[in-house]
C-alpha positions in Angstrom: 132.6 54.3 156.7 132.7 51.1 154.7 129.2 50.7 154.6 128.3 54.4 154.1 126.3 54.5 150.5 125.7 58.0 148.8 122.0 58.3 149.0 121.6 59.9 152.4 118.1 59.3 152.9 118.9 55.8 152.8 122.1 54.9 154.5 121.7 53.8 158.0 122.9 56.3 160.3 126.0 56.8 161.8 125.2 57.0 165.5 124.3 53.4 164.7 126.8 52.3 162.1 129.7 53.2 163.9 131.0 51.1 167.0 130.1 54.6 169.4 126.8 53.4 168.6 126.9 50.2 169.1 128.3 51.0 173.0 125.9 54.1 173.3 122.8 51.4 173.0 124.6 49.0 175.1 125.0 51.4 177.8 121.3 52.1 178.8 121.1 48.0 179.1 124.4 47.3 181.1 123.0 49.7 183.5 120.2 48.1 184.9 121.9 44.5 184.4 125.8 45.1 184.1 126.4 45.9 188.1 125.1 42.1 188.5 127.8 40.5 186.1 129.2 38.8 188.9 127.1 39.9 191.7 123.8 38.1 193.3 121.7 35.7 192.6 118.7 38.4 191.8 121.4 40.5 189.4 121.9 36.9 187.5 118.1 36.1 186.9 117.3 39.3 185.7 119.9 39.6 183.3 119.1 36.0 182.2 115.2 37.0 182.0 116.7 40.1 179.7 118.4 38.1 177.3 115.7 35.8 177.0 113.6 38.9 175.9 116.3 39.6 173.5 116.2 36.5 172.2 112.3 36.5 171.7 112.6 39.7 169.8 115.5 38.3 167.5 113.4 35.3 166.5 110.6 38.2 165.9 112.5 40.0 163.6 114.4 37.1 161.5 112.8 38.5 158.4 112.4 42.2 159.4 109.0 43.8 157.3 109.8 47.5 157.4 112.9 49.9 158.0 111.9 50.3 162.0 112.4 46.6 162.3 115.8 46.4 160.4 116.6 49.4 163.2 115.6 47.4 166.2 117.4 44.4 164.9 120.4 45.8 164.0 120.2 48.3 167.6 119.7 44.5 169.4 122.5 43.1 167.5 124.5 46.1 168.6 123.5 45.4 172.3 124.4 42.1 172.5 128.1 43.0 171.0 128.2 45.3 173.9 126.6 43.3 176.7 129.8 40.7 175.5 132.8 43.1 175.2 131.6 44.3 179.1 132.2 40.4 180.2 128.3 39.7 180.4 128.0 35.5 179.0 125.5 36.5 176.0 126.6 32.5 174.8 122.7 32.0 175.3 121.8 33.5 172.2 124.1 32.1 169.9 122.2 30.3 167.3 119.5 33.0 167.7 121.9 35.0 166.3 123.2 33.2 163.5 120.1 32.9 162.1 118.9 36.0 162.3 122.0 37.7 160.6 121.3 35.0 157.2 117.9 35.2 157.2 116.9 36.5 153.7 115.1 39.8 152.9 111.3 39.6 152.8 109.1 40.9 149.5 107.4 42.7 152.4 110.3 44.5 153.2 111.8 45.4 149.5 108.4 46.3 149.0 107.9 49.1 152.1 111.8 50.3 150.8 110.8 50.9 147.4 107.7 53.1 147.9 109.8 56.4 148.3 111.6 57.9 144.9 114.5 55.8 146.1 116.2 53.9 142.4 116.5 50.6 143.0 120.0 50.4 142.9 119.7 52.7 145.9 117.7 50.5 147.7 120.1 47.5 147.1 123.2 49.9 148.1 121.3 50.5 151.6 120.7 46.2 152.2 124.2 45.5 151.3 125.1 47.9 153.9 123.2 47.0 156.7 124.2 43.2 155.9 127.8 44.7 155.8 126.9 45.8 159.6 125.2 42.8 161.2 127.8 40.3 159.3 130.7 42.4 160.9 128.8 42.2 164.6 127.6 38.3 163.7 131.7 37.3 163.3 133.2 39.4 165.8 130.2 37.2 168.2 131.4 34.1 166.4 135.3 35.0 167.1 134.7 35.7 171.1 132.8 32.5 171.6 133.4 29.4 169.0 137.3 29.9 170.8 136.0 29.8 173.9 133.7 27.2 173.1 134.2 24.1 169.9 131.0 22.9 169.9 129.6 26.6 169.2 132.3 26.7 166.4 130.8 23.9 164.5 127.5 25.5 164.3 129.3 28.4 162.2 130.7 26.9 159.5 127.8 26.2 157.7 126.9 29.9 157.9 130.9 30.9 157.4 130.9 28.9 154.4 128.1 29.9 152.9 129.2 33.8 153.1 132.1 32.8 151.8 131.0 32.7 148.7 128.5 35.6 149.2 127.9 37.9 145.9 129.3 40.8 148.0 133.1 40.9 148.5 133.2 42.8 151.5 131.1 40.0 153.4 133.1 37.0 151.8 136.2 38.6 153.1 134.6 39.4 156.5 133.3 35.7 156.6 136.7 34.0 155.2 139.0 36.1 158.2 135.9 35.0 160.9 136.3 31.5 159.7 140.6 32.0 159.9 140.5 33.4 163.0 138.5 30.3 165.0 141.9 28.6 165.4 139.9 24.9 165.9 141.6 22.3 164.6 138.4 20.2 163.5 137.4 22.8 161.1 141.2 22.3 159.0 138.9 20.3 156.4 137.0 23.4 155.9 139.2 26.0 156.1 141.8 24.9 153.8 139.6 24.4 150.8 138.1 28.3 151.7 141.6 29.9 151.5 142.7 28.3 148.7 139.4 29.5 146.6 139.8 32.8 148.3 143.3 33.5 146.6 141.5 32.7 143.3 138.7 35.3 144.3 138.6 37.9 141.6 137.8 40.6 144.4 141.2 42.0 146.1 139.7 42.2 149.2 139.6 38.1 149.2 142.4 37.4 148.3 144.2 40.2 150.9 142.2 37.9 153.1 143.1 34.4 151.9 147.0 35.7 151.7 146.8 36.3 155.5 144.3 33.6 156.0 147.6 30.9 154.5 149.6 32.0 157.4 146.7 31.5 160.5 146.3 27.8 158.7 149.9 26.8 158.6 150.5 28.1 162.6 147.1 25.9 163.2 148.5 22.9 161.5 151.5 23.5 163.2 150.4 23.9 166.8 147.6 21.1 166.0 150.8 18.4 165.4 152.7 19.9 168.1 150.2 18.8 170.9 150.5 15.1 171.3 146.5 14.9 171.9 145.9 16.3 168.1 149.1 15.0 166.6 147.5 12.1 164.7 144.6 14.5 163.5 147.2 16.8 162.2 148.7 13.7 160.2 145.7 13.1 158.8 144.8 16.3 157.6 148.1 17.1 155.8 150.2 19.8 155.6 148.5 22.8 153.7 151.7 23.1 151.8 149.9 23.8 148.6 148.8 27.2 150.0 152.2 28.5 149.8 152.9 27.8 146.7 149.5 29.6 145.3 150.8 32.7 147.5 154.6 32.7 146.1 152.1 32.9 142.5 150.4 35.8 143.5 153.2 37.4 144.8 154.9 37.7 141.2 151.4 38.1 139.3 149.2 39.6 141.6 147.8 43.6 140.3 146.5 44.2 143.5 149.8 46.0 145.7 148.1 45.2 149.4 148.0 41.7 148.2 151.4 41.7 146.8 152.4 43.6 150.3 150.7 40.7 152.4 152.3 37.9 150.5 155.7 39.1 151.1 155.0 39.6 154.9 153.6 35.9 154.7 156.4 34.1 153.0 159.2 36.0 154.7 157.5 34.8 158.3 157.1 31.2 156.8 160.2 30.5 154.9 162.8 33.9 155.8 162.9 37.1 153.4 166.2 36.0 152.1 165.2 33.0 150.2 162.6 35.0 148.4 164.6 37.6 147.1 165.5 37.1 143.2 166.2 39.3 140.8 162.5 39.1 138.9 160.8 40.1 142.3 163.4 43.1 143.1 162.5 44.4 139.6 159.0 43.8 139.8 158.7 45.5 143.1 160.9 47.9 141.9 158.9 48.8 138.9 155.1 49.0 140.9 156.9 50.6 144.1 155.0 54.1 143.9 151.4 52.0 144.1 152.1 50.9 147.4 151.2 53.1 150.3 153.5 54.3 152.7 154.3 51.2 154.9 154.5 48.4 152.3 157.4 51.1 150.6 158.9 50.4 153.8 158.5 46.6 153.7 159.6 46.3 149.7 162.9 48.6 150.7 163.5 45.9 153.2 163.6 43.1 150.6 165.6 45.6 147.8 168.2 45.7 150.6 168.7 41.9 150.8 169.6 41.7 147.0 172.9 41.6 145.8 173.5 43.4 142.6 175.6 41.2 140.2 177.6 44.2 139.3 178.3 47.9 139.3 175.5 48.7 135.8 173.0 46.9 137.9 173.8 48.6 141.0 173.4 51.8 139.7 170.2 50.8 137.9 168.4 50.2 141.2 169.6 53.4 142.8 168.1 55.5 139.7 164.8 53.6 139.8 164.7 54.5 144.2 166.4 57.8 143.7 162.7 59.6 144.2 162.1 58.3 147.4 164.8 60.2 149.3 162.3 63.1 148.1 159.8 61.2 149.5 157.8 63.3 153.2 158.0 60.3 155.0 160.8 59.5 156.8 160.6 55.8 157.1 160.6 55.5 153.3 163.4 58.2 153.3 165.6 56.0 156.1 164.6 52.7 154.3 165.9 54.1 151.1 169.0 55.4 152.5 169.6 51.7 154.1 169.0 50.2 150.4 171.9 52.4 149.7 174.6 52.1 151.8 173.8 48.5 151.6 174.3 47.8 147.7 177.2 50.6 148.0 178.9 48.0 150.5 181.7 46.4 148.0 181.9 50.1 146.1 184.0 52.2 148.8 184.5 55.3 146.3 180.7 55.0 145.5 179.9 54.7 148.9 181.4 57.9 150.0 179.2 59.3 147.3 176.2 58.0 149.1 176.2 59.5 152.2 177.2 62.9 150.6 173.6 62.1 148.7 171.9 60.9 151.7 172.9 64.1 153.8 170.6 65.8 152.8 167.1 64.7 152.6 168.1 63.5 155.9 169.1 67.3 157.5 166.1 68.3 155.8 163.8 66.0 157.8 165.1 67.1 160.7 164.6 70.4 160.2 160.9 69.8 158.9 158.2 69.9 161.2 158.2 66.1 161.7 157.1 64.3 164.8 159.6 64.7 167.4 159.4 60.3 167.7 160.3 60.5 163.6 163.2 63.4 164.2 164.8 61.5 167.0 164.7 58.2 164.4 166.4 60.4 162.1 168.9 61.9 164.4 169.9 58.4 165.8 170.6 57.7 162.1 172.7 60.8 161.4 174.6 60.1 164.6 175.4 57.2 163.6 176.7 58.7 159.7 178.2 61.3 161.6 180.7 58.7 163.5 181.4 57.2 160.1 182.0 60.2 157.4 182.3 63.4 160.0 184.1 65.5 157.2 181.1 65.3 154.8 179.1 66.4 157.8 181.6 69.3 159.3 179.9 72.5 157.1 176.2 71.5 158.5 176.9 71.8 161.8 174.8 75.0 162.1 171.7 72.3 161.8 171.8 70.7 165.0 172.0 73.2 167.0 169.1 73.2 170.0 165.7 75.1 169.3 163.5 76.2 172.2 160.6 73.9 171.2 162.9 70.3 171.2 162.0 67.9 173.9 164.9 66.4 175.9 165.7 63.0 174.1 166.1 65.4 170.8 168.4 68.1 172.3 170.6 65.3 173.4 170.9 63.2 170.2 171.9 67.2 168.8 174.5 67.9 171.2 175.9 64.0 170.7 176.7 65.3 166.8 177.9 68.1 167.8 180.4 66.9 170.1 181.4 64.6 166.9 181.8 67.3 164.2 183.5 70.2 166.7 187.1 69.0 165.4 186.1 68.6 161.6 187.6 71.0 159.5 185.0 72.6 156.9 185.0 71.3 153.8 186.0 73.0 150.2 184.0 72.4 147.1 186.6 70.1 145.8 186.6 68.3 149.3 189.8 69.4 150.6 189.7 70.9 154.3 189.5 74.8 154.2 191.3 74.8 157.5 188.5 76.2 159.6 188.3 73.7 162.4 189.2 76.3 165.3 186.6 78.5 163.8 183.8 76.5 164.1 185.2 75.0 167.0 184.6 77.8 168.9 181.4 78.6 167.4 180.2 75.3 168.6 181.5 76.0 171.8 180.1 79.3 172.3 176.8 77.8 171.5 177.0 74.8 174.0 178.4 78.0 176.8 175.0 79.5 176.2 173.1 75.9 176.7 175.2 76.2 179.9 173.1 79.5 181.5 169.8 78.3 180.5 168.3 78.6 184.0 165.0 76.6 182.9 166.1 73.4 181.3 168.6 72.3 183.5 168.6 69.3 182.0 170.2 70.8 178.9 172.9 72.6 180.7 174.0 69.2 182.4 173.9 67.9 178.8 176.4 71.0 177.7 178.7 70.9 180.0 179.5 67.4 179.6 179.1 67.7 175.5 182.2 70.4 176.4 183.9 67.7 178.1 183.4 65.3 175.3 185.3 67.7 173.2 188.2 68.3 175.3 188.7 64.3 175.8 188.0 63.2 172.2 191.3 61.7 170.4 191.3 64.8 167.8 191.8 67.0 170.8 194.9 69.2 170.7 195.9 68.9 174.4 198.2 71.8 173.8 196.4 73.8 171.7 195.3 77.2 172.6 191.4 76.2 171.6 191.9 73.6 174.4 193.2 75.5 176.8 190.7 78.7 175.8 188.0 76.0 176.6 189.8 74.3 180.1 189.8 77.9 181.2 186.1 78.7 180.6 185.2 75.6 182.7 186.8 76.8 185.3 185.5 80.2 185.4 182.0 78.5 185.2 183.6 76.8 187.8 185.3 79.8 190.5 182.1 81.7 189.3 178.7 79.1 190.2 180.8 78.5 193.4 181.3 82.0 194.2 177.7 83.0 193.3 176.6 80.5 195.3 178.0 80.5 198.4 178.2 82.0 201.5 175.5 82.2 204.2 174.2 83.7 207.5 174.9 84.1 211.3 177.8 80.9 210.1 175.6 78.7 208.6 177.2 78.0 205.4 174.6 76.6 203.2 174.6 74.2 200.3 177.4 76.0 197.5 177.3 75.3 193.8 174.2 74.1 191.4 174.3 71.6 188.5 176.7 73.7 186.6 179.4 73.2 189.3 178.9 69.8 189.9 179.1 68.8 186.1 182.2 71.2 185.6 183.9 69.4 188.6 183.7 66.1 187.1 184.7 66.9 183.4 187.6 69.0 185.1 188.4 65.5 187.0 188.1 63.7 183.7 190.4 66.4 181.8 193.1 66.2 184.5 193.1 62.8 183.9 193.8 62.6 180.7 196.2 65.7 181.0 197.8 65.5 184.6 200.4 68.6 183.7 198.6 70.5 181.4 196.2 72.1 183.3 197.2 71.5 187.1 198.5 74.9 187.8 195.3 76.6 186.6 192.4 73.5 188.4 195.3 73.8 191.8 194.2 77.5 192.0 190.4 77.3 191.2 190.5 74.1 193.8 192.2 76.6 196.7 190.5 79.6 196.2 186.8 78.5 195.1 185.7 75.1 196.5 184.2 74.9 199.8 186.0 73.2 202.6 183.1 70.5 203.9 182.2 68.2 201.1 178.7 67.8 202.1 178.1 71.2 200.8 178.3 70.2 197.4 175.2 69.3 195.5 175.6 65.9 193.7 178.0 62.3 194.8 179.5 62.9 191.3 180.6 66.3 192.2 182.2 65.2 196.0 183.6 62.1 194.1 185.2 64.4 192.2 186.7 67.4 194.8 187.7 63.5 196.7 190.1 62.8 193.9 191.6 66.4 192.9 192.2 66.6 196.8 194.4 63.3 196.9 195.9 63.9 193.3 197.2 67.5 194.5 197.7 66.2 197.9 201.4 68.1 197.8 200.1 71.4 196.8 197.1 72.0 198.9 197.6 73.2 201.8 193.8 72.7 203.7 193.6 68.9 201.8 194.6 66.7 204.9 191.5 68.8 206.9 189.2 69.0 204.4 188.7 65.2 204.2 189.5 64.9 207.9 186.1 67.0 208.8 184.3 64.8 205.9 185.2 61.2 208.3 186.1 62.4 211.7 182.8 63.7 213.3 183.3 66.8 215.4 182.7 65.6 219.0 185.5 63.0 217.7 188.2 61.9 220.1 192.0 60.8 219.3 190.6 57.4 218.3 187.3 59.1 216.3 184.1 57.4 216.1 183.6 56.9 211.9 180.0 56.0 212.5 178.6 59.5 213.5 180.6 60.8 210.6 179.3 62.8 207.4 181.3 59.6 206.2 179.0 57.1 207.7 175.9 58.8 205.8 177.0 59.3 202.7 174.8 57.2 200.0 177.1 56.5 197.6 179.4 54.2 197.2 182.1 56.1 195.1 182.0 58.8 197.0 183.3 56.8 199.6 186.1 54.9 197.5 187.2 58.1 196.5 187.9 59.6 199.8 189.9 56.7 201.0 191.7 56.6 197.6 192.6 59.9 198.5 193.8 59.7 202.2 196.1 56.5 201.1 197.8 59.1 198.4 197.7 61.8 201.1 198.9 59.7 204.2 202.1 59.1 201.5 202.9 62.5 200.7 201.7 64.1 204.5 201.8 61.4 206.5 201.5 63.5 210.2 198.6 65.4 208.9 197.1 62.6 207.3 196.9 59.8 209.6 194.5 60.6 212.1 191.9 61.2 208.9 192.9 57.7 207.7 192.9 55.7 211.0 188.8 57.6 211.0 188.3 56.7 207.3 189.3 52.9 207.6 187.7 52.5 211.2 
């Protein structure tokens, strides 16, 4: 699209411009010579005799006559670049095709181009871009083999250097990045001296180049002294120290904002962003921030954030000059500006509070835009993370992270993490006093989680409810003796009595597996509440326990959930009156004798680990409070 020009009858066309094209005419040649690229000796010397007739017909057309030559040439240059990105050695026809991508145009052809109604400025808009074309094949040949080869790469820096200081930009800056990117450490002497007149180049495209081109020649110099074999070379060259100090200049003076953009990136990964930051660049990058695109915002945010203010004024000053980008559709600029932010706010608590009531917003509002789920879940992770710190300034926007239909997984669970966070919050007034609401909302929240619960299709959710609900009951705000936390205890355990009971039961006495997900999470946050609360609730998870859960353990669906039923058995050892045989039929097998035989046990399968800690936890609580009913079960358990 670079080389496109606006007279259609004379730009080249696209299925040959583009890099499709340059594979489509490649495609018809691999095929009859491709199969062979490591294959027999036959495969071999025909491809060999092919590229010899491709290198015939480059010498042929060095100085191309009329617009069907410049075709063939460019189609052959095109076949080549796909021959070598397949793995097929085109090495053969490397000075072929140097040549023939600087040989100069011929009076022949200017002559057969001008005898349409074509302007001559047309005409010289169509060359450029077809020399844009073959110059972008010529060094991306160069690239692949003067690495693989050094003696290739001294052949190209006549012809590098030369383009270098091409009258077109775009094939100055083509030929200054091929010349950067040969990474031999011979051609130092000539690379150096290239860079440093491309960051004087009055074309921004250069000096983009040249900025990025200071970096590749100070790793060179680098790894060149590092290797003891090019050590001495490297000392003799010098350090291209003077480079950096012509990109810290253009960093400051610089009207071009990529080239600004590219000399930060280069300076911070050469000396550190910190020990560039003053408070002439903040202000200058400041002032010129809306000229950058979207990324380099990013980038200058990142180096605003590492200044320190020298006082409240200036503090303020910056945040007035960013305070459009929180507006801003992007939400890396939006997050970057937030971080500028809370970082300068740092040493101002009061204004800091302040911030995050401002950064709220723009924030919710990216959520709830139709972003990319990957950008909303960057967002969310964020606001979880405000949440934690300032929850009251969050409590009244609850309502906004509640799960839609269309969220993928990783998003409904960074949802029902805030919600969890804000369910014991107390709205807030206008004039930031609590209004007292907590239980309201509370409940609200609850009842929404309750109906994440019965979602039959995205299990996955309903796990991810039940133990948000748990979350809430064992957070330190909690109320263990409220009624909103006993209201709550007592819906678990209907869940509970009520997924057990639908569940089970089976035919002709086969009892089959009892409970789904819903059970086996409610088990485990009812294990976790008991915990936490050993009195509070026992009376109420005693009775669900005896009436509702089965008595064989392997019937229930998940290790978490028998790990579970394992310790409310041995923690209301006293009170249960089937406890001693429930875990006795889970390690005795039934064609036990006295002594039992653990290793044909449902014991002796079981996978998990805990599972199995948690049974004998129990029995050694059990054999304590029961000991007659309890012992055969242990003596099984321990054998």
């Amino acid at each position: 699209s670079s080389c496109g020009v606006s007279c259609s009858s004379m730009a080249p066309s696209s299925s040959s411009a583009s890099g499709g094209g340059a594979s489509g005419v490649g495609a018809s040649g691999v095929g009859a010579s491709g199969s062979g690229a490591s294959g027999s000796a036959p495969a071999k010397a025909q491809r060999t005799s092919e590229l010899g007739d491709m290198r015939s017909q480059l010498g042929l057309l060095l100085a191309p006559r009329t617009r069907a030559e410049m075709t063939t040439k460019r189609d052959l240059f095109a076949k080549v670049i796909s021959y070598m990105t397949q793995g097929v050695d085109v090495s053969l026809l490397f000075s072929t095709m140097i040549m023939a991508a600087s040989a100069p145009t011929s009076p022949a052809l200017m002559k057969d181009l001008s005898t349409g109604d074509e302007s001559l400025d047309a005409v010289t808009a169509y060359l450029q871009a077809y020399n844009a074309i073959l110059k972008k094949m010529l060094y991306l040949y160069i690239s692949t083999y003067a690495r693989q080869h050094a003696d290739l790469a001294l052949m190209t820096v006549n012809t590098l250097q030369k383009d270098c200081q091409h009258e077109d930009a775009t094939i100055r800056g083509l030929a200054l990045r091929a010349l950067c990117g040969l990474k031999v450490p011979n051609l130092m002497e000539y690379l150096v001296p290239a860079v440093a007149k491309g960051l004087q180049d009055r074309a921004a495209y250069v000096r983009r180049t040249a900025v990025l081109g200071v970096l590749k020649a100070i790793k060179l110099h680098e790894a060149t002294a590092a290797n003891p074999a090019t050590a001495q070379l490297a000392a003799a060259q010098g350090h291209p120290h003077h480079l950096v100090e012509s990109v810290k200049t253009l960093l400051l003076r610089d009207t071009d904002p990529q080239c600004v953009s590219n000399a930060c990136a280069v300076l911070s990964s050469l000396e550190g962003a910190g020990s560039l930051v003053t408070k002439a660049l903040v202000y200058g990058l400041i002032n010129r921030i809306k000229d950058f695109n979207e990324w380099n915002q990013c980038q200058v945010l990142h180096f605003v954030s590492l200044y320190e203010p020298q006082g409240k004024e200036e503090t303020f000053d910056i945040m007035n000059a960013l305070e459009d980008r929180l507006s801003h559709s992007n939400s890396a600029v939006v997050l970057a500006t937030a971080k500028v932010f809370l970082h300068l706010t740092l040493p101002l608590p009061d204004v800091h509070q302040q911030v995050f009531e401002r950064v709220k917003g723009p924030l919710i509002t990216l959520v709830g835009s139709q972003v990319s789920p990957e950008c909303a879940f960057a967002v969310l992770t964020h606001l979880r993370l405000l949440v934690s710190r300032a929850p009251m300034l969050f409590a009244s926007d609850y309502r906004s992270f509640f799960v839609r239909a269309s969220d993928p997984s990783f998003i409904k669970e960074q949802k029902l993490e805030i919600l969890a966070m804000l369910a014991h919050v107390a709205d807030m007034s206008l004039d930031g006093a609590p209004t007292g609401s907590v239980g309201r909302h509370l409940m609200e929240i609850v009842n929404e989680l309750l109906e994440y619960v019965t979602d039959t299709v995205d299990v996955y959710l309903s796990r991810l409810a039940i133990r948000c609900i748990g979350k809430i009951l064992l957070a330190d705000e909690a109320e263990s003796g409220s009624e909103d936390m006993g209201m709550l205890v007592e819906r678990l355990m209907l869940l509970l009595s009520d997924d057990l009971g639908h569940n089970s039961g089976g035919s002709d006495g086969v009892e089959p597996i009892v409970g789904t997900h819903v059970s086996s999470e409610c088990i485990v946050v009812l294990r976790d509440v008991l915990r936490k609360s050993p009195t509070l609730f026992a009376t109420h998870c005693r009775d669900v326990v005896a009436s509702s859960m089965p008595d064989d353990m392997r019937l229930l669906p998940s290790a978490q959930a028998r790990a579970a039923y394992a310790w409310m058995l041995g923690e209301f050892a006293d009170e249960l009156p089937n406890a001693p045989y429930v875990l006795e039929d889970y390690v005795v097998s039934e064609d036990d004798d006295d002594e039992g035989e653990a290793s044909s046990s449902p014991m002796a399968s079981e996978e998990s680990a805990a599972v199995k800690l948690e049974v004998l936890t129990a029995l050694a609580k059990m054999f304590v409070l029961r000991p007659g009913e309890a012992t055969r079960a242990l003596n099984a358990g321990l054998t």
